[in-house]
Structure formats: C-alpha cells, structure tokens
C-alpha positions, 0 to 999 in steps of 0.5 A: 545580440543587438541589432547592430552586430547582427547586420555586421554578421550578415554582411560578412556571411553574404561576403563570404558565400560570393567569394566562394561562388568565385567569378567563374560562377558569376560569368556562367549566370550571366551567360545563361540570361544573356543567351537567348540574345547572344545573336544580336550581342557584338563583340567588344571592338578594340578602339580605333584611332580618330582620324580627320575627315576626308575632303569630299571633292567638288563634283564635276560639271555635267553636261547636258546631252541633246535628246530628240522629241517624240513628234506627236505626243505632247505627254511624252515630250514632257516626261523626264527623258524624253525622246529615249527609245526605253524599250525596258522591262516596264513598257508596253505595246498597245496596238488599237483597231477601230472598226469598218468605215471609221476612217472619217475625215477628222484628225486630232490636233492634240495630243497626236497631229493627224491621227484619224479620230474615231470613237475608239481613238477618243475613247482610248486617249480619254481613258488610257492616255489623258489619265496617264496610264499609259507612260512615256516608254509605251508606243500606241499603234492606231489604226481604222478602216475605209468602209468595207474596205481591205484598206486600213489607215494605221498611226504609229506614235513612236515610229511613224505619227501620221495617217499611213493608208494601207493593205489590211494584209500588211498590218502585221508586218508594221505590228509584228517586229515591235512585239519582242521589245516590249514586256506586255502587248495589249491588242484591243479592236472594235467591230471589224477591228475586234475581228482582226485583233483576234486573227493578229493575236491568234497567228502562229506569226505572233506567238513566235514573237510574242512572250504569251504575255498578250491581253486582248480586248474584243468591243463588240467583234463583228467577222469581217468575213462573215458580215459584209452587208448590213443584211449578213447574218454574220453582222448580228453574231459573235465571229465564228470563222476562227478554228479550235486551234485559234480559239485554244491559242486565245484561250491559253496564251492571252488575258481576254476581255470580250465586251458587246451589247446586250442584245445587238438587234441590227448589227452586234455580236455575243458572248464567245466561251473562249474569252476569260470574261465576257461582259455584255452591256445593256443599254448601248449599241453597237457604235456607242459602246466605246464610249460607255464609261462601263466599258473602260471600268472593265479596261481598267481592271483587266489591265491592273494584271 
C-alpha cells in the first residue's frame, strides 16, 4: 500500500473511533480534568445589554465645625481632630506621681504651661510624649508632693492643665471617674509617688472602675509610712505596709514593673516578688534613676503589651 493510502486509512480509522466515542464521552473526560477546579469555575453569565454611564453628582460642600483646643498641649492641638474628647477604644490613661518634696517652684513652658517640673515629669515628657507615644486621645494626670507633706500638687492635662494644690486623700476622687472611659490605664510613680501608685491601683475603688487592664510602674517605691526621716528604716527598703490581699490584686490584676537602684545605701528600696519584673539598676541613686535612658528602655517594652 503506498504511503499515501495508508494516511488516508488512518485518518478515516481515527475519524471513526471518535464518533463512536460520541460527545457524551468527550464532555466526561473534560470533566474529570476539569474537577479539581470546578470550585473557582463560574457559570457562563448570559449577556447583559451595555448600559450608558451613570452621571456621578457633584459632591456637596462641607462645612467646617469649630472644635475647641485642648489648653496646654501643643501635640494635641496639632493632630488631625483635635480638641475631640475621643474616649474610644485605642486611649489611654496615664496617671504620673512623682515622689517627696518635688514640688519645687519651676514650671514648664512648653509643652504644658504650669505644670510643676520634676525629674519624673521631664523624664516622661522626653520619653513618652516628645516621642510621640503618647496620642491625641490619651489624657496625662501628673502629680508631685510638698516635702513631707500629706499635700500633693496634681495637673490634669485634658480636664484641668494647671497646678491644683491638694489633700493626698483626695487624689483618687480626681483619678478614679476617668478610669471606665479609657481602654488601658498606666499608673507609674516614683519614691513616695511609687507607694502611692500601689495603694491607688490595689484599692478595692479601683478595681471596681477599672477593667483589670492596668500596668504599674514602681521607681524606686519608698513607704511613705514607713519613711518619714532620712533615718526611718523604711527609707532604705521595698514598702512593706500593703497586706496579701494587696499584693495578690497587684499581682493578678496589673502588669508590673518594679525598677530601684542597686544597692539604695542612704535612701532606696528592693526588689518586691509581687511584681512581674524586677529591675535593679546599677550605678544610679535614688533621684537620678528617672533620668536613667535603662529605666525607660524597660518602659518602653512593658508598654508594647
């Protein structure tokens, strides 16, 4: 047979064993090759008619609304919105104590008007505000003592920016209504001020408010019970005046950082096994530890969380 006549055989041979494979087959091995797709296979849609473009309307003109300056804070005043009381989710409460007799006659200009300066205050508004951690919707509480005083000098930033001179007693009404609206609340305070932030945060007051979402920051703590004298015994130990039930609503209900010195020799406190971290810091003392860049390192990271 030539060449010719045998490529015509073939081809009628091939032409016959597909049509009596008939279409259904053909549709069956398609299928199989299609399924492990078939999930992302759409149906065939069934033409739709163009229509013309729709005219999109010309967008009517807003107006401005007025909104109020937060006195004091220059940050704020810039941000987008600002002057809005936010309250929301993201914001938080910070409530900062410095220690025994830093209530000293100098005041900030910038960035708060009257705001006693203390080495905790500069140290915060370096590292926390002038960084930017702290936003627009957050609120500032500072506060100082008179020396060894019951008197505290309290700045509220959002509610009342000016140095209001106070009973001690007093403070948690000022601190305590404003813990609900905010989603965290971080209570730091050094010397006499770390003491108190501990008595604040452990009261029975605060935790009814609060949401067990609180992280307390103690500098060096001193008992302002226990150390009245330079000579107290109290003034060179970790306080020792809170009972179990304190220390296990500490322990429990806030993140705690508990940074002193190492060794505190005239006046200084300890590590307390309560606390969720305990940093001791060489090199320093009792009044230059809120300076040390160390301390806000381990700030910083117990805020991240």
């Amino acid at each position: 047979m030539s060449p010719r006549n045998s490529f015509i055989l073939s081809s009628f041979i091939a032409a016959m064993f597909v049509a009596s494979c008939g279409s259904q087959g053909t549709s069956e091995l398609r299928d199989k090759i299609a399924s492990p797709f078939a999930s992302s296979r759409k149906a065939p849609q069934t033409p739709v008619e163009q229509q013309p473009p729709m005219p999109i309307p010309a967008p009517s003109p807003v107006t401005p609304q007025p909104q109020t300056p937060v006195v004091g804070d220059p940050y704020i005043n810039q941000m987008p919105g600002s002057g809005i009381n936010y309250m929301n989710s993201a914001s938080t409460l910070y409530v900062v104590m410095a220690g025994n007799a830093t209530c000293n006659p100098l005041e900030f200009k910038e960035p708060y008007p009257g705001l006693i300066k203390t080495g905790l205050s500069y140290s915060f508004i370096k590292h926390l505000v002038e960084s930017r951690y702290v936003t627009p919707s957050d609120n500032i509480i500072f506060s100082c003592y008179d020396p060894f005083s019951p008197t505290m000098r309290v700045y509220d930033v959002r509610n009342n920016p000016q140095s209001v001179a106070i009973d001690q007693a007093e403070f948690d009404n000022i601190v305590l209504p404003q813990v609900p609206n905010y989603s965290r609340v971080v209570v730091m305070g050094h010397s006499y001020g770390g003491w108190r932030a501990m008595k604040l945060v452990s009261s029975p007051q605060f935790q009814s408010v609060g949401r067990g979402n609180a992280t307390l920051i103690t500098i060096d703590p001193i008992s302002k019970t226990n150390c009245n004298t330079p000579l107290d015994k109290g003034c060179r130990m970790a306080p020792t005046d809170f009972d179990p039930g304190e220390l296990v609503t500490l322990n429990s209900r806030t993140k705690w950082l508990n940074a002193v010195q190492a060794p505190g020799i005239v006046i200084g406190s300890d590590a307390m096994p309560a606390a969720h971290a305990n940093v001791k810091l060489a090199g320093t003392n009792h009044f230059l530890i809120v300076y040390d860049a160390r301390l806000w390192i381990a700030i910083n990271e117990v805020l991240k969380f």
